[in-house]
KOLZADO-377246 format. One record per residue (C-alpha): residue in one letter; x, y, z. Coordinates in steps of 0.5 Angstrom, whole numbers, plus 500, padded with zeros to 3 digits. Each point is the difference from the previous one (the first is absolute). Example, Ala and Ser with C-alpha at 12.3 -4.5 7.8 and 13.67 -1.06 7.14 Angstrom:
residues 2
a525491516;s502507498;
***
This chain:
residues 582
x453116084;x497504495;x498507504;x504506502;x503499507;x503505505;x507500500;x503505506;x506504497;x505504504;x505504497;x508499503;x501504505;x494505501;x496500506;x496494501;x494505501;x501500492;x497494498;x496499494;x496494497;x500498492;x494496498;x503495494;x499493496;x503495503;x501497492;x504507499;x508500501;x505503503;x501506494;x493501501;x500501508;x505505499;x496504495;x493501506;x505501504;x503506495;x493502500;x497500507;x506503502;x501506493;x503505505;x506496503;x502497494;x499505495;x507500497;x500492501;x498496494;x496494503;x505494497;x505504504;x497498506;x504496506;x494496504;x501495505;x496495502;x500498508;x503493503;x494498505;x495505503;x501507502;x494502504;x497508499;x499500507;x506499503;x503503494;x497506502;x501500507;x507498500;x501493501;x502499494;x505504494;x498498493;x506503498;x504495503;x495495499;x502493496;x499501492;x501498493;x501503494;x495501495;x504499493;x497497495;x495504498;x495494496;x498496506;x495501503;x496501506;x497494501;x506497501;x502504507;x493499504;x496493501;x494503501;x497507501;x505504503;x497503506;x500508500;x503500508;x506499498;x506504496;x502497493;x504503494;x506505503;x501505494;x507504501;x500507501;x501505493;x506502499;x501508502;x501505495;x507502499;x502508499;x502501493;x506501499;x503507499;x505502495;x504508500;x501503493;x505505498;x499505494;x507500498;x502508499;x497501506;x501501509;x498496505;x495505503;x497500492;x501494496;x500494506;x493498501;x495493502;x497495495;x496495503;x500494496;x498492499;x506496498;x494497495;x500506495;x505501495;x502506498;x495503496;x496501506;x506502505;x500506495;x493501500;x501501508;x506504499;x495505496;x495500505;x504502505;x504505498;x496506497;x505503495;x501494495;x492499501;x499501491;x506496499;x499494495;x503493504;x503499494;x504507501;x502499507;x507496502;x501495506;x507497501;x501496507;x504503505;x507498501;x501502508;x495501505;x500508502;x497503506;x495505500;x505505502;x506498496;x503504494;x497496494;x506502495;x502493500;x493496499;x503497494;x495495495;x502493502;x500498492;x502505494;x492497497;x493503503;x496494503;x495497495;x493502500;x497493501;x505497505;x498498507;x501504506;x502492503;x505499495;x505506503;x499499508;x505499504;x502494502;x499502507;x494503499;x497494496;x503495507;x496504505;x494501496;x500491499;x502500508;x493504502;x496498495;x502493503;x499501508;x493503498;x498494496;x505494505;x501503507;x494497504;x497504507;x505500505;x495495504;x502495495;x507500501;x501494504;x497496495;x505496497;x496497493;x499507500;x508501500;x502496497;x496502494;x504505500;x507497502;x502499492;x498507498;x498505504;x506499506;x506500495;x498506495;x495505504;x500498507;x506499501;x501498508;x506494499;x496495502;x502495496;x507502500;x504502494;x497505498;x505505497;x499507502;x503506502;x501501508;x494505502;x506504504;x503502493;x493502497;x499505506;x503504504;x495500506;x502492500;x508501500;x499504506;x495496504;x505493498;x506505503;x496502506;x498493502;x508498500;x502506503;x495504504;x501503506;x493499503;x498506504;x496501508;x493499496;x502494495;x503496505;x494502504;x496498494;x502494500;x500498507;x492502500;x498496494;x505493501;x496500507;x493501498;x500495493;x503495505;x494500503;x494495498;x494503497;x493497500;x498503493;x505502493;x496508503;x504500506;x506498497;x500506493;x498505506;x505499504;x505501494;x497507498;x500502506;x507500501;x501503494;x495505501;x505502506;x506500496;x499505495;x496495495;x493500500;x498494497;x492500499;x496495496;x498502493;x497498493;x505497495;x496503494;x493502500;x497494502;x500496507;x506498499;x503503506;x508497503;x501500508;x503507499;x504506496;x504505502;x496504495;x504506497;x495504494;x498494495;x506497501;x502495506;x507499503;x498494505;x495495499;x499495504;x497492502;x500496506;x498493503;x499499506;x503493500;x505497495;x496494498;x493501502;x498506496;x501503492;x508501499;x502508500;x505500495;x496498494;x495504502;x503507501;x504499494;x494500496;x497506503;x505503497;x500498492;x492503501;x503506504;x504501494;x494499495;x496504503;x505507502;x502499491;x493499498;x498507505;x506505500;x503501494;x506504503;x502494503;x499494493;x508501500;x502499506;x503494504;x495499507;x505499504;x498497507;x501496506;x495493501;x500498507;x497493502;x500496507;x497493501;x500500508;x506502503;x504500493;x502506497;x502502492;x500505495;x502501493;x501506495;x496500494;x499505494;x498499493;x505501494;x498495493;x497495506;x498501507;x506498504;x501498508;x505498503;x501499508;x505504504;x503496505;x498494504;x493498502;x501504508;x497495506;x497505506;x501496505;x507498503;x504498506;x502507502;x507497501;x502501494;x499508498;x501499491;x494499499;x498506504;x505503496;x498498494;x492501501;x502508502;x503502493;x495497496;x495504503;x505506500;x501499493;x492499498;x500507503;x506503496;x497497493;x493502501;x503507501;x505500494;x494498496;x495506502;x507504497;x499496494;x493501499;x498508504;x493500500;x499493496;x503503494;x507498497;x506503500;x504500493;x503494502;x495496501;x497499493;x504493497;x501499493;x504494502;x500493505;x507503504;x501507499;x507500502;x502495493;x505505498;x503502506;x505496505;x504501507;x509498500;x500494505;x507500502;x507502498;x503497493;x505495499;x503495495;x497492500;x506499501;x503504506;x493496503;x503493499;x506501502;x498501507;x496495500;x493503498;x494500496;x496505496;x494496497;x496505497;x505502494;x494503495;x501505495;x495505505;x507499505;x505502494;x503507501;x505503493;x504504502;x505506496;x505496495;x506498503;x505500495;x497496495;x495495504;x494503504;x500500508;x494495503;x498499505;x495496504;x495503505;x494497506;x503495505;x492498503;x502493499;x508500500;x504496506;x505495500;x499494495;x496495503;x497504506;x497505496;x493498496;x496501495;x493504501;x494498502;x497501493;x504499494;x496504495;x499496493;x501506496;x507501503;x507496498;x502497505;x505495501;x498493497;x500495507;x497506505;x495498503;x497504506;x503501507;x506496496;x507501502;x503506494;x506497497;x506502496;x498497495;x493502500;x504507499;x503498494;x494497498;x496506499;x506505498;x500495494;x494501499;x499508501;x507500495;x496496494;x493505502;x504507499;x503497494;x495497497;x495506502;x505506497;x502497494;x495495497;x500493499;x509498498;x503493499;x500496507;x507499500;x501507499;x495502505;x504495505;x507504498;x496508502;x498496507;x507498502;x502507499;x494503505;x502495505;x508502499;x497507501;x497498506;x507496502;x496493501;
***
């Protein structure tokens, strides 16, 4: 094998139409191949070095012609990576490789993201003069940032960089605010030669790694089934960027706390009262999806349409500006509130939940990467996914990771009509479907954010909290036979001096009850003291209670006074819980 031959390339995710041969020598290696492929397609890769090229070559035959009229998806095709980048060609084919069929698959480029904007302030003067938009990358230093700060305002166009000054902001401040309190974070100016990088937000710095990594990890939707392709990203990309609780363990904050459009629809489907229409709603579509189709078109039609009915037009749309389309979005400027993948049976076909959870990371990826409005946001949206019958939704949006969590159980919509709960059930979901999509068009009128929804960290409401019940003393709870157990700093209140000791008191009763009955949550977060044998679902005792308030003791002393001897530090402990009439 000594002459060139024919190798037909397809681009990961294009129209299959876009087909393109490379002539190459069958002694050359893999590096090599990505080097033709570079130049035969100079346009699409043109910011993309050739050793950065991901090719995979195909397991078995894949032919153009079915490929072509549909028979056959090559993104779905069995394949193997390409990694090494010295061996050669010869050793992937046995003979001449026929030009009929497709070869090498080279993944898409990743798309370019926004660069980031940063607001600058001239000390001295107002919000409506001295505030204004620098676009920068975060590769600059200083210097240069200083050279894009001249070229954007006029006055200071003759200035000498060495003459002008940049201190780092210690507090954001609105376009519309008072700026008298713009305080420089340290008393020194930034260095010249020090990198933009270097003073990032960390929350800037997360959410840049977690779309660079979808652009570069998340497959095409129609690969979410997959399985060596999931778990190639069990270890990575499920725990830190795409987090969706499978596997388990995965400590994260609840989406309902990180955005007020799911606290309201988790209430809504406890406790909704459903109306005329939602129970209308969810009588037609229970009846139709338990119905048998002959095709997943059928089936996909059939949801829209009562969507469609209800206020919630669901059309069929593009992810991004590619051919990747979902099974429907309900479609609200550039942002989607609904997405949505259905299956016509489970078992048979491609499971919806994957799929829709990757149509939302490209979602994500395409909205920051074309509307710079939006780079601070969270997406907030729904994703519902059915498999025949079997109905479910989850909350997604996007903080350091993007991050999905199901809002209640997967629905069947078939049931014995003597028993109304899943009926019941099945109408407030619907119910509250509406609700949150209305109250997400109010959080983004016209597709643009409202103040409240630019992030700057993963739960905005770190700083704030809710009293959770009447206050007591440990004490008077074991006396009647009950328990507290969630005794932590966050639930200790000081109150005004007494005489020459401090009123405490204990606040939250989410997990008290009668000692042995009462049990610990579901999820005991490791961040969190708790007691030393608490195990989730365990029964909180007694001694569990002394247990964590020993703990809380020592805590308070050792964080307010510093490291003391162990027996002193004991001695202080035993006088809070004197205080504390335990």
């Amino acid at each position: 094998m000594s002459t060139d031959v024919e190798l037909t390339c397809y681009i990961d995710g294009a129209p299959i139409g876009q087909l393109f041969p490379v002539f190459v020598n069958p002694n050359f290696n893999v590096s090599n191949l990505k080097k033709v492929i570079k130049n035969e397609q100079s346009n699409t890769f043109m910011h993309v070095d050739a050793s950065e090229l991901v090719i995979w070559k195909l397991v078995g035959q894949v032919s153009i012609e079915h490929a072509l009229i549909e028979n056959v998806n090559p993104s779905t095709a069995e394949r193997k990576k390409l990694l090494n980048p010295m061996t050669r060609l010869s050793s992937f084919f046995f003979g001449p490789p026929d030009p009929a069929y497709l070869h090498p698959i080279i993944a898409p480029p990743s798309p370019h993201i926004f660069p980031p904007t940063l607001a600058c302030h001239f000390l001295g003067k107002g919000a409506d003069q001295g505030i204004f938009l620098v676009k920068v990358d975060w590769s600059m230093d200083v210097n240069a940032l200083k050279e894009a700060i001249k070229n954007t305002r006029s006055e200071i166009k003759d200035v000498l960089i060495r003459n002008l000054i940049l201190w780092r902001c210690s507090i954001p401040i609105p376009s519309k605010a008072t700026v008298d309190i713009a305080i420089p974070v340290s008393r020194s100016p930034l260095r010249n030669m020090e990198r933009l990088a270097d003073r990032r937000h960390p929350f800037e710095v997360k959410r840049s790694q977690c779309l660079k990594t979808l652009m570069d990890q998340i497959p095409a939707p129609s690969r979410a089934t997959d399985i060596h392709t999931l778990m190639s990203m069990h270890k990575d990309v499920f725990h830190k960027y795409c987090i969706c609780h499978r596997p388990s363990g995965i400590s994260v904050p609840p989406i309902t706390l990180l955005h007020r459009v799911f606290a309201n629809f988790e209430d809504n489907v406890q406790k909704l009262q459903p109306t005329h229409e939602d129970w209308s709603f969810a009588r037609n579509l229970s009846l139709d999806m338990a119905k048998f189709y002959p095709s997943e078109e059928q089936r996909v039609q059939r949801f829209r349409h009562h969507f469609q009915d209800n206020g919630l037009g669901i059309e069929t749309v593009t992810i991004d500006d590619s051919t990747i389309k979902s099974d429907g979005a309900h479609q609200h400027h550039s942002l989607k509130f609904i997405l949505t993948e259905g299956k016509n049976e489970p078992g048979v076909s491609h499971d919806s939940f994957f799929q829709v959870l990757f149509y939302y990371a490209k979602h994500v990826t395409h909205v920051f990467e074309t509307n710079e409005n939006l780079a601070r946001t969270s997406f907030p949206c729904i994703l519902l996914f059915y498999n025949g019958p079997f109905f479910g939704l989850m909350g997604a949006l996007f903080t350091s990771g993007v991050q999905y969590e199901l809002i209640g159980p997967v629905l069947p919509l078939f049931w014995n009509q003597r028993y109304p709960q899943f009926d019941l059930q099945l109408a407030r979901v619907l119910g509250s479907i509406k609700q949150a999509v209305n109250e997400s068009k109010i959080c983004y009128p016209q597709g643009q954010p409202v103040k409240t929804e630019n992030i700057e960290n993963d739960c905005p409401y770190i700083t704030s909290f809710q009293a959770a019940g009447k206050t007591t003393l440990v004490s008077d709870l074991h006396e009647r036979g009950l328990v507290h157990g969630d005794i932590q700093k966050e639930n200790l209140l000081v109150g005004p001096e007494h005489g020459k000791k401090k009123a405490l008191k204990l606040i939250d009763f989410d997990y008290a009850g009668r000692e042995g009955e009462a049990c610990h949550p579901p999820h005991l977060h490791p961040d969190i003291e708790a007691a030393t044998d608490a195990y989730r679902h365990g029964p909180i005792t007694y001694k569990h209670d002394i247990d964590m308030l020993e703990k809380l003791c020592l805590g308070l002393i050792t964080s307010s006074q510093g490291v003391r001897t162990r027996s002193r530090t004991r001695a202080q402990a035993a006088n809070i819980r004197t205080n504390l009439k335990v």
